[in-house]
DRENNU-582623 format. One line per 3 residues: number of its first residue (from 1); their letters; for each residue x, y, z of C-alpha. Coordinates in nm, 4 decimals. Last residue first. Example, Ala and Ser with C-alpha at 12.3 -4.5 7.8 and 13.67 -1.06 7.14 Angstrom:
// residues 2
2	SA	1.3670,-0.1060,0.7140; 1.2300,-0.4500,0.7800 .
This chain:
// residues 433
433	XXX	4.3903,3.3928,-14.7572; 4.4743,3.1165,-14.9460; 4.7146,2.8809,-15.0881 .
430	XXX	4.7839,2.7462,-15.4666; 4.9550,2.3992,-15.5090; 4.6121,2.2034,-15.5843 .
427	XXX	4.5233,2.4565,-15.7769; 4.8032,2.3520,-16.0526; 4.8829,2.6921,-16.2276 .
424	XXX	4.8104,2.7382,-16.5926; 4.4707,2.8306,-16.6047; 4.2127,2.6267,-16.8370 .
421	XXX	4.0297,2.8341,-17.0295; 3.6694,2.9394,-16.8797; 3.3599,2.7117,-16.8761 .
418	XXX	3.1822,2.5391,-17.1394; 2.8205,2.7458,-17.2682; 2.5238,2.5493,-17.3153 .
415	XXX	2.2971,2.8085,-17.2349; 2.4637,3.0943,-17.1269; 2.3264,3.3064,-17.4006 .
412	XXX	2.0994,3.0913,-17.6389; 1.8673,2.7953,-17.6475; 1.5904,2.7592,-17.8415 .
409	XXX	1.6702,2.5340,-18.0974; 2.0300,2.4224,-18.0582; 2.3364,2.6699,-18.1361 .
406	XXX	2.4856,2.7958,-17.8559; 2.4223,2.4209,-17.6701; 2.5305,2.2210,-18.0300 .
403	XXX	2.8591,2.5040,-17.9865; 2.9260,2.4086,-17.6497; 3.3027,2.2609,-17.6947 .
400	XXX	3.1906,1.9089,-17.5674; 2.8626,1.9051,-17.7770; 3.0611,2.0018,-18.1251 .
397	XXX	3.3136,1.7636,-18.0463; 3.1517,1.5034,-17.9824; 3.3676,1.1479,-17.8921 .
394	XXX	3.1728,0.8811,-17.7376; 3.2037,0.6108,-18.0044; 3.6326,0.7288,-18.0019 .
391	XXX	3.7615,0.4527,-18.2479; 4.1039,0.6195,-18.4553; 4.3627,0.7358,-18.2056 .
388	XXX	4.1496,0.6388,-17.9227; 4.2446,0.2664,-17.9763; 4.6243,0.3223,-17.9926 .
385	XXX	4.6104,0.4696,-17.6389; 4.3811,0.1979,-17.4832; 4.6793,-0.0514,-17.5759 .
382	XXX	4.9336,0.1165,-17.4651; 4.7720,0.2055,-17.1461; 4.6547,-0.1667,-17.1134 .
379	XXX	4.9897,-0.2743,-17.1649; 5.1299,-0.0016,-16.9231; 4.8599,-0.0950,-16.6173 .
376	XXX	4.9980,-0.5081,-16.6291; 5.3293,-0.3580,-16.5568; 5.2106,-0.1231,-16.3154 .
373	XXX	4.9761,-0.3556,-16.1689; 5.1820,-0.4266,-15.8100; 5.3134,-0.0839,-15.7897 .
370	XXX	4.9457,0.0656,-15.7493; 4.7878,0.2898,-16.0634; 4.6965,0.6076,-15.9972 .
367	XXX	4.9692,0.7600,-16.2147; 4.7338,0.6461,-16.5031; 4.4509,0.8599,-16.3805 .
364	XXX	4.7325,1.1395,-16.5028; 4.7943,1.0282,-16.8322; 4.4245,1.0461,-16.8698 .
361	XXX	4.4169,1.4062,-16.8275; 4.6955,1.4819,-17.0039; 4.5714,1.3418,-17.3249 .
358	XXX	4.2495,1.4429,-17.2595; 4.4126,1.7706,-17.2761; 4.6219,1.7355,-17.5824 .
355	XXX	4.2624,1.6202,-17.7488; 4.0762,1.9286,-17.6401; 3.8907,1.9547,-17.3070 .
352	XXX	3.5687,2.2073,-17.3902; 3.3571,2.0854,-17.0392; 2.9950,2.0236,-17.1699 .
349	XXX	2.8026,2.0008,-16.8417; 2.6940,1.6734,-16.5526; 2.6850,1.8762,-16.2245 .
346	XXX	2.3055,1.8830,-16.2652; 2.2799,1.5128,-16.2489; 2.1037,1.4082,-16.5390 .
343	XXX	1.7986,1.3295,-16.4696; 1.5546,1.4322,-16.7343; 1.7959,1.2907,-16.9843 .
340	XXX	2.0546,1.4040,-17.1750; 2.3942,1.1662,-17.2402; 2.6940,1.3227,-17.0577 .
337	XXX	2.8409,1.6459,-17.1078; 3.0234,1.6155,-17.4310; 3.3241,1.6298,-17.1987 .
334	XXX	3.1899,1.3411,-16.9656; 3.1425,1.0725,-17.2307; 3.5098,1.1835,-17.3954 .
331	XXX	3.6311,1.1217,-17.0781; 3.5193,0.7437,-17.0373; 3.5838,0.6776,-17.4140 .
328	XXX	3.8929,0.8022,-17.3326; 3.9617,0.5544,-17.0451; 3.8813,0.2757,-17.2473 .
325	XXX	3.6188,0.0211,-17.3604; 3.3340,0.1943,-17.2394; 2.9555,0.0293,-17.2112 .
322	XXX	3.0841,-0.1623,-16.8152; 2.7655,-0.1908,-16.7129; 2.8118,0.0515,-16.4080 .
319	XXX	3.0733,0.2204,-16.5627; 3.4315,0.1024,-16.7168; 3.5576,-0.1828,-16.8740 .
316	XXX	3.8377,-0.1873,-16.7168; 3.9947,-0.2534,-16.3568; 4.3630,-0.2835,-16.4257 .
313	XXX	4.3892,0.0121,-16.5608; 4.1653,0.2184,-16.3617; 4.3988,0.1178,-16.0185 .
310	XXX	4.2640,0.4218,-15.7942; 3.9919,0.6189,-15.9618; 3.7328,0.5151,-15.7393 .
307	XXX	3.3375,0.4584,-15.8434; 3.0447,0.7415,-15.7738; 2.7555,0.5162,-15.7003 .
304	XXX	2.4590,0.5047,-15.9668; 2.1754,0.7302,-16.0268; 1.9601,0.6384,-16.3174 .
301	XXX	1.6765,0.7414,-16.1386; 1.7766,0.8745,-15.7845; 1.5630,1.2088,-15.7533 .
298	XXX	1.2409,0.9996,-15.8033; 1.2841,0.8684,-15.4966; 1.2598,0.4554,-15.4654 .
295	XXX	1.5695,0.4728,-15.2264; 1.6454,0.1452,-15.3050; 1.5410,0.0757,-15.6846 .
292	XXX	1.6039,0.4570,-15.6857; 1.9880,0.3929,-15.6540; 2.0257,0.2887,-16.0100 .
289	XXX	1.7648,0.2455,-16.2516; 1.9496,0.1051,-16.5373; 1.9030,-0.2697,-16.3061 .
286	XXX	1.5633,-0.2446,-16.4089; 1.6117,-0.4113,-16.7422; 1.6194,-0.7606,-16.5029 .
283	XXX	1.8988,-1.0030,-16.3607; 2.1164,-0.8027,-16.1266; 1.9720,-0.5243,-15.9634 .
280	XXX	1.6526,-0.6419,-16.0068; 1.7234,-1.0245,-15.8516; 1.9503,-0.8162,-15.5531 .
277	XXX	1.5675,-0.6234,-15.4784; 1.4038,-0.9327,-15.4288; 1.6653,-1.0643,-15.2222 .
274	XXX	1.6454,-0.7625,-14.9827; 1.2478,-0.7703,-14.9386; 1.0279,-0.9720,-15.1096 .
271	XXX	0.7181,-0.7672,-15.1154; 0.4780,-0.6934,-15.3640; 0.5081,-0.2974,-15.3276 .
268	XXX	0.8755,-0.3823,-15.5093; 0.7343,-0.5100,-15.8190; 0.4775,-0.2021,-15.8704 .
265	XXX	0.7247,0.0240,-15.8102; 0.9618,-0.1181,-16.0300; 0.7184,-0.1171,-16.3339 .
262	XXX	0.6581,0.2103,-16.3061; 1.0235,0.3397,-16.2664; 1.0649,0.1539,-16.6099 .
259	XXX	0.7877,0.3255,-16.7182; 0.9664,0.6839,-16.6212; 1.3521,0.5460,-16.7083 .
256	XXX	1.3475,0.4720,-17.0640; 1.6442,0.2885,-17.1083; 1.9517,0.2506,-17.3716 .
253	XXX	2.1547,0.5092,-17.3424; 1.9933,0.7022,-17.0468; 2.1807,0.4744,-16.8252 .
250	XXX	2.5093,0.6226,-16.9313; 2.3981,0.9809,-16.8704; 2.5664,1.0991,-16.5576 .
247	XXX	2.3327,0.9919,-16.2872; 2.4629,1.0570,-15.9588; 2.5118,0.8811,-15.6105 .
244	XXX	2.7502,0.9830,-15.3490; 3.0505,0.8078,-15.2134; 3.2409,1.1222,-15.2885 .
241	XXX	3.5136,0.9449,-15.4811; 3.8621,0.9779,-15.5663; 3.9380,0.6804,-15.3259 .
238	XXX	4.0925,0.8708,-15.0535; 3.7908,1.0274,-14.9104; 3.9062,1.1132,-14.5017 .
235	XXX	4.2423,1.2000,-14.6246; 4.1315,1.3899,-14.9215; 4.0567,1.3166,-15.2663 .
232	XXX	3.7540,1.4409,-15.5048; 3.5897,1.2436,-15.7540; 3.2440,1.4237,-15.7663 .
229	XXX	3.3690,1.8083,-15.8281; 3.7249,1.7258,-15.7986; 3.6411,1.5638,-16.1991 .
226	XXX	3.5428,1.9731,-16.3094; 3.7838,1.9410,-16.6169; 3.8497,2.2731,-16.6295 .
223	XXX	4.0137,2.2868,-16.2985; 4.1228,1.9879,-16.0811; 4.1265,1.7196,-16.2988 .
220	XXX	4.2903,2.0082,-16.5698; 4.5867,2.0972,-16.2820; 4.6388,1.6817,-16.2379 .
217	XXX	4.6286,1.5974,-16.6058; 4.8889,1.9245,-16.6608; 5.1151,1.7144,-16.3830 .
214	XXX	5.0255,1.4163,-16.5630; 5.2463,1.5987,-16.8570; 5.5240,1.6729,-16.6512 .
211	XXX	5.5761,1.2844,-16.5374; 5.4964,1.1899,-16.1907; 5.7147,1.0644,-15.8996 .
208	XXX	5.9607,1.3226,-15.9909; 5.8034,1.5909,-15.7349; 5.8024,1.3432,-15.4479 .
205	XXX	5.6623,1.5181,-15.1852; 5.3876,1.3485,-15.0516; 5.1958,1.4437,-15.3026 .
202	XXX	5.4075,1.2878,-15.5649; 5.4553,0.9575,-15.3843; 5.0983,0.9098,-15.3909 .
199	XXX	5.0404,1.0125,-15.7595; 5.3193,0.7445,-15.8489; 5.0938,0.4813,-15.6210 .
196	XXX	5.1709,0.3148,-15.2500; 4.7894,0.2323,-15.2287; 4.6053,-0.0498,-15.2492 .
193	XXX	4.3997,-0.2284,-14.9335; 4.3385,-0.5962,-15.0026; 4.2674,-0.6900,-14.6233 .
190	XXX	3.9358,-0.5406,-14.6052; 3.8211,-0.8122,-14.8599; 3.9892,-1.1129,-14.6473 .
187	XXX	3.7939,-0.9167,-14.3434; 3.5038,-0.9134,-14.5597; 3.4721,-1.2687,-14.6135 .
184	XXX	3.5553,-1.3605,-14.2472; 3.2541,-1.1819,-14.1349; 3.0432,-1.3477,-14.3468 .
181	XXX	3.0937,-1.6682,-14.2931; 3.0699,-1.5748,-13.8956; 2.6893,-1.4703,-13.9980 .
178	XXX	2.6534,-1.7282,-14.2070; 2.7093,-1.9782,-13.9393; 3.0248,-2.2445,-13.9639 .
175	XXX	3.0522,-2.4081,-13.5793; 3.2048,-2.2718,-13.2834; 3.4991,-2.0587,-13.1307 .
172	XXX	3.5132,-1.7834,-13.4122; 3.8475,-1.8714,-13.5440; 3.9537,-2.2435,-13.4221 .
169	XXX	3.5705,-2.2965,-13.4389; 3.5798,-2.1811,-13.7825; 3.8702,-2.3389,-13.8991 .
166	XXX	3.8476,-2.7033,-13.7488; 3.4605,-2.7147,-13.9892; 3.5899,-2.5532,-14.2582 .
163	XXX	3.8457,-2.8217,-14.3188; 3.5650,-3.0778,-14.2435; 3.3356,-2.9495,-14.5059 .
160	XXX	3.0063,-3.0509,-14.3608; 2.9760,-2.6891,-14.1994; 3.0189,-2.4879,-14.5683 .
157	XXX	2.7223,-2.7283,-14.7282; 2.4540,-2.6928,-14.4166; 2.5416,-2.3157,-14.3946 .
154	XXX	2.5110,-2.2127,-14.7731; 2.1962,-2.4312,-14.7367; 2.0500,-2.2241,-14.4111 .
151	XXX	2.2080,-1.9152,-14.6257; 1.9136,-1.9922,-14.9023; 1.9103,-2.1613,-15.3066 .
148	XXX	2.2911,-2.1123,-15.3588; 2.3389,-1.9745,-15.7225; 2.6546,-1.8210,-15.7429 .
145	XXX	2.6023,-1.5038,-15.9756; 2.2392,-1.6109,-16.1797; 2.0301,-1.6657,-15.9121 .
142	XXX	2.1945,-1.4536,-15.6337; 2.2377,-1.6358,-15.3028; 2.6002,-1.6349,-15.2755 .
139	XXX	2.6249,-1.3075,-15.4802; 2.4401,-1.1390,-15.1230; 2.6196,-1.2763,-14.8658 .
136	XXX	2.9454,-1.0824,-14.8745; 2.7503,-0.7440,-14.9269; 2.6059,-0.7368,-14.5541 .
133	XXX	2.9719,-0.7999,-14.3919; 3.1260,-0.5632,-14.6124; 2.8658,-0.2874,-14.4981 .
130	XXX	2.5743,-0.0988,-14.6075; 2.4055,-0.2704,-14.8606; 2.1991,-0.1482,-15.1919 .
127	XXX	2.4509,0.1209,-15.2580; 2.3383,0.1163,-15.5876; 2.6695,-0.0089,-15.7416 .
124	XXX	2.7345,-0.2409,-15.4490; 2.8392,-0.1525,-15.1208; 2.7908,0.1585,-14.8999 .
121	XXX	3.0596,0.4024,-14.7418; 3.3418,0.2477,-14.9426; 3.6876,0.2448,-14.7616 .
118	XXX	3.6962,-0.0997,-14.7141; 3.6147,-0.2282,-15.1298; 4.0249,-0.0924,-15.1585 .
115	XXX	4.0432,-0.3732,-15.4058; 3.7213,-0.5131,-15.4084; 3.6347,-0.4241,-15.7753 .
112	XXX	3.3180,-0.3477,-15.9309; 3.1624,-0.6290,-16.1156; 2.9749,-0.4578,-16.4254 .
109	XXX	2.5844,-0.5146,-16.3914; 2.3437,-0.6586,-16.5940; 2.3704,-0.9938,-16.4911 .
106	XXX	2.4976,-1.2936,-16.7402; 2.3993,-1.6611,-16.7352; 2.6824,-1.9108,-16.8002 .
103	XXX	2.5042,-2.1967,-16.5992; 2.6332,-2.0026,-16.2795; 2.7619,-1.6557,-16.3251 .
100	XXX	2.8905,-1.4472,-16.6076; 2.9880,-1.0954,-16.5160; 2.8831,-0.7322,-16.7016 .
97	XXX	3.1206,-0.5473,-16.9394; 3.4217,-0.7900,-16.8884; 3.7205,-0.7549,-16.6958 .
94	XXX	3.6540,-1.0269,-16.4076; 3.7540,-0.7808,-16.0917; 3.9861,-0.8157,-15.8514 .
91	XXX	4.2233,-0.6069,-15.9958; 4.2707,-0.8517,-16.2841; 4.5403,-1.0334,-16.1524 .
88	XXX	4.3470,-1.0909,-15.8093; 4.0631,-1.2132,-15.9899; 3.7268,-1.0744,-15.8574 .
85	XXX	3.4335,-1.2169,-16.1032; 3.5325,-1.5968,-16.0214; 3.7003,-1.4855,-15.6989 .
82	XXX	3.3802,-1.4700,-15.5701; 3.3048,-1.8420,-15.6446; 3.1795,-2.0261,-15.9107 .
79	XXX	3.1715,-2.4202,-16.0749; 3.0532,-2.6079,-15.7336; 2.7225,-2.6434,-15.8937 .
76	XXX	2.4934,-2.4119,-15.5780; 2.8332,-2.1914,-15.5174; 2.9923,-2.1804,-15.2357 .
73	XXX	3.2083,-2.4759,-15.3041; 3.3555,-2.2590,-15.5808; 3.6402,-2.1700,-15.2480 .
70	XXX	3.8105,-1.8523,-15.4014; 3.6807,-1.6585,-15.1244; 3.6409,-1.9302,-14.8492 .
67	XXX	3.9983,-2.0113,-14.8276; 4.0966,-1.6023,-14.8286; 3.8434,-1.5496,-14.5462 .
64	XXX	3.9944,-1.7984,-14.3384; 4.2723,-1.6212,-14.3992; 4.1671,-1.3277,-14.2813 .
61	XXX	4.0585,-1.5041,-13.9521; 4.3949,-1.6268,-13.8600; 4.5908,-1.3268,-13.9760 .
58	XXX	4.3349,-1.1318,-13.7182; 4.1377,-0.7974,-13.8258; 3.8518,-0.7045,-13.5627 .
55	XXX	3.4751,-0.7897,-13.6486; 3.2508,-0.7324,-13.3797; 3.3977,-0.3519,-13.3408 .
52	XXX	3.3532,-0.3291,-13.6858; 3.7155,-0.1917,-13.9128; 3.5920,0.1705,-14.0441 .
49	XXX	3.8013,0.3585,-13.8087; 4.1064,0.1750,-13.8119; 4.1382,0.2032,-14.2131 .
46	XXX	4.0303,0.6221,-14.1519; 4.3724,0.6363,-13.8829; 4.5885,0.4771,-14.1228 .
43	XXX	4.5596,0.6251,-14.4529; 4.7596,0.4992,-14.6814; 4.9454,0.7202,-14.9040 .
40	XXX	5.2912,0.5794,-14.9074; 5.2117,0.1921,-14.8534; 5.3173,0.0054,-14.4915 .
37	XXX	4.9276,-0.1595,-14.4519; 5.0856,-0.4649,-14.6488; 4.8556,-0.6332,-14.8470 .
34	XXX	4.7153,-0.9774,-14.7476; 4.7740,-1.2171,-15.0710; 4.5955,-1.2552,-15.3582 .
31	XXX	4.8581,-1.0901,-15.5659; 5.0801,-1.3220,-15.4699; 4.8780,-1.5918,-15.7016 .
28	XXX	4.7975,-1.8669,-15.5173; 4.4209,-1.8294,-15.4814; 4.4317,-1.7996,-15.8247 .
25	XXX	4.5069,-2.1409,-15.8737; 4.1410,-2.2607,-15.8354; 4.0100,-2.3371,-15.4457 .
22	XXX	3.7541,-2.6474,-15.5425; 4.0288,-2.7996,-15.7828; 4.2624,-2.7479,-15.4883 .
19	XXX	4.0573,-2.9031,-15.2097; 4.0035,-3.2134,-15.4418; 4.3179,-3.2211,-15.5331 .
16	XXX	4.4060,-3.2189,-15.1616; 4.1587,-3.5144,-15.0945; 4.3167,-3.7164,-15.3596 .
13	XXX	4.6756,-3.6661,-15.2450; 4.5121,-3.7872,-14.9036; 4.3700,-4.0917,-15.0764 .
10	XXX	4.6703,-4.2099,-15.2476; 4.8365,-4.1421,-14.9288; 4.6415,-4.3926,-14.7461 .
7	XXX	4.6056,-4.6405,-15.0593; 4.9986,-4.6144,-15.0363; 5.0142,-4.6636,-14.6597 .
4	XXX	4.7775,-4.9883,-14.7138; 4.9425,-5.1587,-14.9652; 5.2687,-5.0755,-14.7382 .
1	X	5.0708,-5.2720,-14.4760 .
């Protein structure tokens, strides 16, 4: 008999390993856990709102969610899972230009975080899904991201899982479907809600929350710098974004959009529905097209979803292939007025910031950085400050300041012209009529 208790628990210790290996330590990591709804800033009635009425919030179901999240089981070789490009420590996202899936294989796309992921009005970078719920399934099945041939296998390999197997009838009252995989996915995704931030505490009142110089950042984000015009925040948009879709010149870097448009076209009037359009998202040169691989209008080239500001520093590279290194590379992009190309959002001008004003200006996204990152948010601050003292790829000066638009073969007048000086009063603080 003891031979036999000791083979038992040999086994059991086994099975756990087994279940830990498959899970990764990150799933440990406090910063993976629930957030607390109780954050200065958070807004309460808008979270309530946009919860499904056939998918309410319960501890038991979230963590479900949590298991299955950083579970690599879900994954066709057992060696991804979402957590893979969404680390907890890295603000739920991977950190890298674009993410590395099964077999190594890179997609074209930068992983966007899921931090706050609730309070977007369509998922992905092209909007290409409507809900939580629709986006969970989507990497699962991708290819190159996690590798699972169809949901009927995801289904098969998730219900002979015993653990899984208790859970989901315990949860959902029956056996493991995608559908009720799904919905536990993005309530352990609507659960990791981010607020409680310097910027926060400073418009609720808190006049030292913020240092004097992201106070000039704020008046310059809301004035000369024109970034209210697409990033705006509000109680019903508190994400600094106007879940909208715009190209601002980073696709136009590298791709030439009307053959590429083409050669979409042509792909999509074959057929193959939602997956077909994840594979060009993710794995081909059409990715650069943006929104119009789902909207296919012409207005939509390069047109990509208008991120959040919230958490920047934790979240980097930035843009939808993730081409800048650092916040200033990321302003300097916008104050030369983009990259030109027949559609550049028409929003998209030479703004005239000078250095001391970039300065301010990106001292202030700093501010929106949550409590839990702040120490990991100062390295990378440091560290992105001491780059753009002397390797600034996007910086021009002449382009920014409107003299290449004054200047340029036949353009004159208004052409090109930046706007007025910036004011001295914040706008935010100034009343009306």
């Amino acid at each position: 008999m003891p031979n036999a208790r000791i083979s038992l628990c040999c086994l059991l210790v086994g099975l756990l390993s087994v279940a830990s290996l498959a899970m990764g330590q990150e799933a440990n990591d406090p910063l993976a856990q629930p957030h607390s709804l109780d954050q200065t800033g958070f807004p309460h009635e808008l979270y309530q709102w946009l919860i499904p009425a056939d998918n309410p919030q319960t501890p038991a179901k979230v963590a479900l969610g949590k298991e299955l999240f950083f579970d690599k089981r879900l994954s066709e070789d057992n060696t991804q899972a979402c957590a893979s490009c969404h680390l907890p420590a890295k603000g739920f996202t991977d950190q890298q230009p674009t993410s590395d899936g099964i077999h190594h294989q890179f997609g074209q796309r930068n992983a966007p975080t899921v931090l706050n992921a609730a309070f977007n009005v369509l998922q992905f970078w092209d909007g290409r899904e409507p809900t939580l719920e629709d986006q969970a399934k989507d990497p699962i099945t991708n290819p190159i991201e996690m590798g699972m041939k169809n949901l009927d296998e995801v289904v098969t390999k998730v219900g002979g899982i015993t653990e899984y197997q208790d859970k989901f009838k315990a949860v959902f009252g029956g056996p493991v479907t995608i559908a009720d995989l799904q919905r536990a996915l993005a309530a352990y995704e609507r659960s990791q809600v981010s607020f409680n931030t310097p910027f926060d505490r400073f418009m609720a009142g808190d006049e030292k929350a913020i240092s004097d110089q992201a106070k000039r950042g704020w008046t310059i984000y809301n004035g000369k710098g024109r970034c209210m015009s697409c990033h705006g925040v509000n109680p019903t948009q508190p994400m600094f974004s106007d879940n909208r879709f715009h190209n601002i010149g980073v696709s136009a870097h590298k791709s030439d959009f009307v053959p590429l448009a083409r050669k979409a076209l042509t792909i999509l009037a074959r057929g193959g529905g939602a997956q077909q359009l994840d594979v060009l998202a993710i794995q081909t040169d059409m990715s650069e097209l943006g929104r119009f691989l789902v909207t296919r209008d012409p207005h939509d080239i390069g047109g990509f979803r208008t991120m959040g500001l919230r958490n920047l520093l934790v979240t980097q590279p930035y843009f939808h292939d993730g081409s800048q290194v650092t916040l200033w590379d990321v302003v300097d992009h916008y104050n030369k007025g983009g990259v030109q190309n027949p559609f550049l959002d028409g929003g998209i001008v030479p703004l005239g910031l000078t250095e001391p004003e970039i300065d301010d200006l990106v001292a202030f996204l700093a501010t929106l950085t949550s409590p839990e990152y702040a120490q990991a948010a100062q390295v990378e601050y440091q560290a992105q400050f001491k780059r753009s003292r002397t390797d600034r790829p996007q910086r021009d000066t002449a382009a920014a300041m409107g003299i290449t638009g004054r200047n340029g073969p036949g353009l004159g007048g208004p052409f090109g012209d930046i706007g007025p000086a910036q004011m001295g009063e914040n706008p935010a603080l100034l009343g009306g009529d």
